[in-house]
N, C-alpha and C positions, 0 to 999 in steps of 0.2 A: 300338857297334863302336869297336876304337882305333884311332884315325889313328895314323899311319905316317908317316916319309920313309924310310924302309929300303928298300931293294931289295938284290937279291942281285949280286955282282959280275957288270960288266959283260965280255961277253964278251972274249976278244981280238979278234974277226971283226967287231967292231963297224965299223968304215966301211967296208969291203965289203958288209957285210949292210947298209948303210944304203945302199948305193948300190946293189946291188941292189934293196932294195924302193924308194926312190926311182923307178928304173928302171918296175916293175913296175906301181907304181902311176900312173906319168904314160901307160903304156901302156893302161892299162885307162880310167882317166879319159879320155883323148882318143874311145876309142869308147862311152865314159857322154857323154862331148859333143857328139858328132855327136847323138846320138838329139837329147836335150832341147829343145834348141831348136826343132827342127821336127815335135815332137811336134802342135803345134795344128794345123800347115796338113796334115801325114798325117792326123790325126784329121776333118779337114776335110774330104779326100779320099774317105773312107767317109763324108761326110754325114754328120756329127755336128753335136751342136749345141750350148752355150757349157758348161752344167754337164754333158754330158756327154763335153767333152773336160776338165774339168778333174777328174773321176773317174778318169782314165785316170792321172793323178798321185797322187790318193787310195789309189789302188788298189796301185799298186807301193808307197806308205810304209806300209799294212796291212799286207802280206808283209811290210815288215822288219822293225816295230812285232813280231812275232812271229818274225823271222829273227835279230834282234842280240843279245838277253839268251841263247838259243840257243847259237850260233855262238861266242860271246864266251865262255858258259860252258864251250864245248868243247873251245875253244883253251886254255884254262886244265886242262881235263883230259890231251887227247891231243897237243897241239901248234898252235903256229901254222901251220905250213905244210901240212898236210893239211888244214886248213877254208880257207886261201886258197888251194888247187887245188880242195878242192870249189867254193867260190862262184864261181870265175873260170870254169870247165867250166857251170856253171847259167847264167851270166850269156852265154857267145855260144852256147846254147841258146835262151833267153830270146828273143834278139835275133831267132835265125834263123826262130822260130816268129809272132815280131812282124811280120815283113815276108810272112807268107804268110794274114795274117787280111783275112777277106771283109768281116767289119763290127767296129764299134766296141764291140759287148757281148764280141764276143771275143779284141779287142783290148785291153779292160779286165781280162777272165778273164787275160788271158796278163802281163797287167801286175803282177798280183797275183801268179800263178805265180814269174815271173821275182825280185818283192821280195823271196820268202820265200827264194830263194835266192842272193840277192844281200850280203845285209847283212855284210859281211866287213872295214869302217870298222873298229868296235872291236877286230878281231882284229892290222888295221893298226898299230893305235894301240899292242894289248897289247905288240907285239912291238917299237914303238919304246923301249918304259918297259922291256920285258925287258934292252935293251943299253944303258941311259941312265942313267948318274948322276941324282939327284932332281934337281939345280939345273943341271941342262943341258937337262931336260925339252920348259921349253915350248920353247927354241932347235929342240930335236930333229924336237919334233912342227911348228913350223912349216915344217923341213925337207920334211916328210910333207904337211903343208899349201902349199910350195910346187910339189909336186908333180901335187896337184890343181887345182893352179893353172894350172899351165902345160898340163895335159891341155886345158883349158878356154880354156887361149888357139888351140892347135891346131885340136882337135874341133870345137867351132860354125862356124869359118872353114871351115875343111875340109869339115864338112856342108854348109853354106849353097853351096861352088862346085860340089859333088857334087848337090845336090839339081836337078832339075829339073821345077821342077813344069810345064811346057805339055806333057810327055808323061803327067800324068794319075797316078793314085796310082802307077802303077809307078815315075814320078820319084822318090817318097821313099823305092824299095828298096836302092836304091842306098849310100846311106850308111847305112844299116842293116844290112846286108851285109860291108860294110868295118866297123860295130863289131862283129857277130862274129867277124872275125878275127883282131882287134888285143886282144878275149876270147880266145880261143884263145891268140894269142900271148902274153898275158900268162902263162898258166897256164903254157906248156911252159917262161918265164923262170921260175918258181918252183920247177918239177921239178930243172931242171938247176943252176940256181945260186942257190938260198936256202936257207940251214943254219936248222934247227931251231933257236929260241933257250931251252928250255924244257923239262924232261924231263915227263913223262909221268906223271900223277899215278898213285895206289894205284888199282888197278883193283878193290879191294876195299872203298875206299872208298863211303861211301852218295853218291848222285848228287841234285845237288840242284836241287829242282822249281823250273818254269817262273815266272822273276822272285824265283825264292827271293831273293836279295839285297837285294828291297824294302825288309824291313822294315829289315836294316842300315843302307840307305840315310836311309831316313826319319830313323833314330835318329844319323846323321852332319849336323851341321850344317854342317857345307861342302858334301858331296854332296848333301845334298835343296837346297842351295837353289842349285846350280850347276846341276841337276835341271830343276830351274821355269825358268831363264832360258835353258835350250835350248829348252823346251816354248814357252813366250810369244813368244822373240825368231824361234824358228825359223817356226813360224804366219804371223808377217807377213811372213817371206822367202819362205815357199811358196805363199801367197797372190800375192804380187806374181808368182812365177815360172811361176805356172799358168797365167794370163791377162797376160802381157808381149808374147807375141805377138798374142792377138788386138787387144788394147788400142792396140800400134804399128800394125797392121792398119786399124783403125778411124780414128786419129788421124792416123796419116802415111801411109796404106797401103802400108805396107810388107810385105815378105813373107822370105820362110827367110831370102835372104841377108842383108839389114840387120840382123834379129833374129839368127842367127849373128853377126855380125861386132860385133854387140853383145855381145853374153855374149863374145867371144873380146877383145874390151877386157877388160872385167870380170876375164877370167880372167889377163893380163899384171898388171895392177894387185893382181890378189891373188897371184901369184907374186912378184912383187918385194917387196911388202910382208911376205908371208910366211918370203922367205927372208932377206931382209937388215933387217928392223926388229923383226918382230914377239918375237924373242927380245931383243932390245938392249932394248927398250920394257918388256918384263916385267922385266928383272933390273932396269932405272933407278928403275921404279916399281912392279912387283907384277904380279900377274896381272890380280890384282881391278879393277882402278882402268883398265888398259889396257882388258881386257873393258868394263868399264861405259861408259868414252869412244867403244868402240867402236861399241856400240849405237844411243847415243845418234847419231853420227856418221853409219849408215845410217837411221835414221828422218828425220834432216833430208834424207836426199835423197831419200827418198821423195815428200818435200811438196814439194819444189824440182822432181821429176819432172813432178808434177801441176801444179805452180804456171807450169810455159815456157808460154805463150801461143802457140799456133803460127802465128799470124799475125807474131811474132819472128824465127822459125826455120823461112825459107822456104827450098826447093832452092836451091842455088848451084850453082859451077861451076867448078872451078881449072885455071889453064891453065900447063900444066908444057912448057917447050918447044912440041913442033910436037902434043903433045898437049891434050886436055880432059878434065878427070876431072869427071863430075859426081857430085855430094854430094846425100846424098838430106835431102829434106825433114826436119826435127826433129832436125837433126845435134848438136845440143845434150846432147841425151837421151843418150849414149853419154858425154859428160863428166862429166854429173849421175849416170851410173851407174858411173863411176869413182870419182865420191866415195866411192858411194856400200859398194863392193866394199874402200874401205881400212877401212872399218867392220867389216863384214863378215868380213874376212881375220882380223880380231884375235879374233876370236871362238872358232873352234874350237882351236887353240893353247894357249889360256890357259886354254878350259875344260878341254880333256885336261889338260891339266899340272895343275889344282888338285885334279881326282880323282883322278890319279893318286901326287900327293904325299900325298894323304889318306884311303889304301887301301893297307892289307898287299898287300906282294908277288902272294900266291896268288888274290888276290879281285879283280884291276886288272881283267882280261879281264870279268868280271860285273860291276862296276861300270861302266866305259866300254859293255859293253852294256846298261848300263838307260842310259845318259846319248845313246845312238843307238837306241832303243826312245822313249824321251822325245820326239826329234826326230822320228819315225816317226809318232808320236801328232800333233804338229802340220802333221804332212804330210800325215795323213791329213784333217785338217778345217780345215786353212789353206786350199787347194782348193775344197773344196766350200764353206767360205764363199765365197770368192772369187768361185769362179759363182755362186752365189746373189747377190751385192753388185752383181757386176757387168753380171747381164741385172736383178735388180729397181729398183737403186737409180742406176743409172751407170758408166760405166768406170773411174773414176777413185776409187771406193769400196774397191776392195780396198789401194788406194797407201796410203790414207790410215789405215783401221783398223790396217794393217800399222806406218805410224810411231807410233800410240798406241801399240800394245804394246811397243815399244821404250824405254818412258818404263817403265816398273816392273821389265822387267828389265835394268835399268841400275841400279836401286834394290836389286835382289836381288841382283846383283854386286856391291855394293859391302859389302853385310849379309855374303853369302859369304867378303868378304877379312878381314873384322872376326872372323868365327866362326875363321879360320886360323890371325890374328896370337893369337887370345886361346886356342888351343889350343897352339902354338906353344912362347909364354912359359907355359902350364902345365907344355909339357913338358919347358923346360929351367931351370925353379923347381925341379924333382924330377929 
């Protein structure tokens, strides 16, 4: 396949339409934020048990694994905006059918349901590369990335005060409720104010079969091996996110709200890093070299997670005037996982930007969806490791397998920026 930095003139409507899907996206993320974090203690609520709340995660990145190559090739046919109204209409369906299950096998079915119509990332992403110059990219897409970010500072905060688990499973319907309508909302933002960035491919055109892009990919040596490092680095993210709650559960006994008000750190530190570094970071030094530090950056907190001694990081107590705020046990954990989120943050930015610099125009949409099919495949079985690590071997087993894999793909990121630089200077030898 030829790489590219081509793209076809960016629109005029380009920061409206960016602030629009900015908009869009931080809407819809805030009610993808609520759910997650209090997926294990609802999962809990039905009496479930450790690997089979972490299939309840397996199961929604199965549906995308088959939702994003999809979605992504469709957008590239018919438009962006018609597949991000359909997925956003699936997604506070999803939600409303999730808060009315009796037990956790049908809780899993609906999680699955919901993935396959959920996967609408790459279509995000297609549409940031549609209005972007090439070397404003990954700026662009971190834009989009601090988008998701900021959903995730709201949502789990927002969950965790919404949750009330002494009223019993109906406590976790609550903010399951409010994410379908901030689904909903998102969608009618799309109807009314997002312009199509993209004409409408030849409807006579032949349609091309599920994953068809594969093999292009393989035969790209930037994108197959930008490919592997969503696959490997994503595994040990989804791993650790499957079982964070039961594991703070176990270790601090903590419950919705700390574990929200964790991920809603997580999520401020990857919006600011998202929006004000991670593009200054790629033009200083590359995609490559940022991504690979970046990796590298969240595996070390991983081990620094495991490694606080909780007998360190006992409850305190801070007294602010005539008040007392108490701090919950392992409050450490919430710093170690701000490190660990500046890792993290550099990650999707840099990968979008390198396949999207190394992808014709017509083909970004299908490659960015095998690069969120790739990520799908390690969500599906970063999880079920996970539970399996974590009731056979320990709690602290998924932390840890999770930082290994972080070490090779930091290795593949950097092999990835080497294949770019030396296609690069091929292309402008000729």
């Amino acid at each position: 396949m030829t790489q590219t930095d081509a793209s076809p003139p960016a629109p005029k409507v380009q920061a409206p339409a960016l602030a629009v899907l900015f908009s869009v996206v931080f809407i819809n993320l805030v009610g993808f934020g609520l759910v997650v974090p209090l997926l294990p203690f609802f999962a809990q609520s039905l009496t479930a048990e450790a690997w089979e709340i972490t299939l309840m995660f397996s199961a929604y990145s199965l549906g995308q694994f088959f939702a994003e190559p999809f979605w992504g090739r469709l957008s590239d046919r018919i438009g962006r905006k018609p597949v991000l109204l359909i997925t956003l209409v699936a997604n506070a369906v999803g939600y409303l059918a999730l808060a009315f299950v009796p037990n956790i096998w049908l809780a899993i079915a609906v999680r699955l349901c919901t993935g396959l119509g959920a996967g609408n990332i790459s279509t995000v992403q297609g549409y940031v590369a549609d209005i972007t110059p090439p070397e404003q990219r990954a700026g662009r897409m971190g834009l989009i990335g601090a988008a998701f970010g900021l959903g995730f500072i709201v949502g789990p905060g927002l969950g965790g005060l919404l949750t009330q688990p002494q009223l019993g499973h109906i406590g976790y319907q609550l903010p399951i409720f409010t994410a379908a309508a901030l689904a909903a909302l998102a969608a009618v933002g799309v109807v009314v104010f997002l312009k199509e960035s993209r004409a409408k491919a030849d409807p006579a055109a032949p349609r091309p079969r599920f994953l068809a892009g594969l093999h292009d990919a393989r035969a790209n040596p930037v994108v197959s091996r930008v490919l592997l490092v969503t696959l490997v680095y994503m595994a040990g993210f989804s791993a650790m996110e499957s079982v964070f709650g039961l594991w703070a559960e176990d270790r601090y006994a903590w419950n919705a709200l700390e574990v929200g008000l964790s991920f809603m750190i997580v999520g401020i530190v990857s919006t600011l890093n998202q929006g004000f570094f991670a593009g200054r970071l790629a033009k200083r030094f590359g995609e490559a070299p940022v991504l690979a530090f970046g990796m590298l950056l969240f595996g070390a907190s991983l081990v620094a997670q495991v490694a606080a001694p909780v007998a360190w990081f006992p409850a305190v107590s801070l007294d602010i005037g005539a008040w007392t705020l108490p701090v919950a046990q392992g409050w450490i954990i919430p710093i170690v996982m701000a490190v660990g989120a500046c890792g993290m943050s550099l990650a999707m930015p840099n990968i979008s930007a390198l396949i999207s610099r190394s992808t014709p125009p017509d083909r970004q949409g299908a490659m960015l969806g095998l690069n969120m099919a790739s990520g799908s495949i390690a969500r599906i079985f970063g999880p079920m490791a996970a539970g399996a690590l974590f009731s056979a071997l320990g709690h602290d087993w998924p932390f840890l397998v999770g930082a290994a894999l972080t070490v090779p793909a930091a290795v593949m990121a950097i092999n990835a920026g080497r294949a770019f630089r030396k296609h690069q200077a091929e292309a402008a030898a000729t």
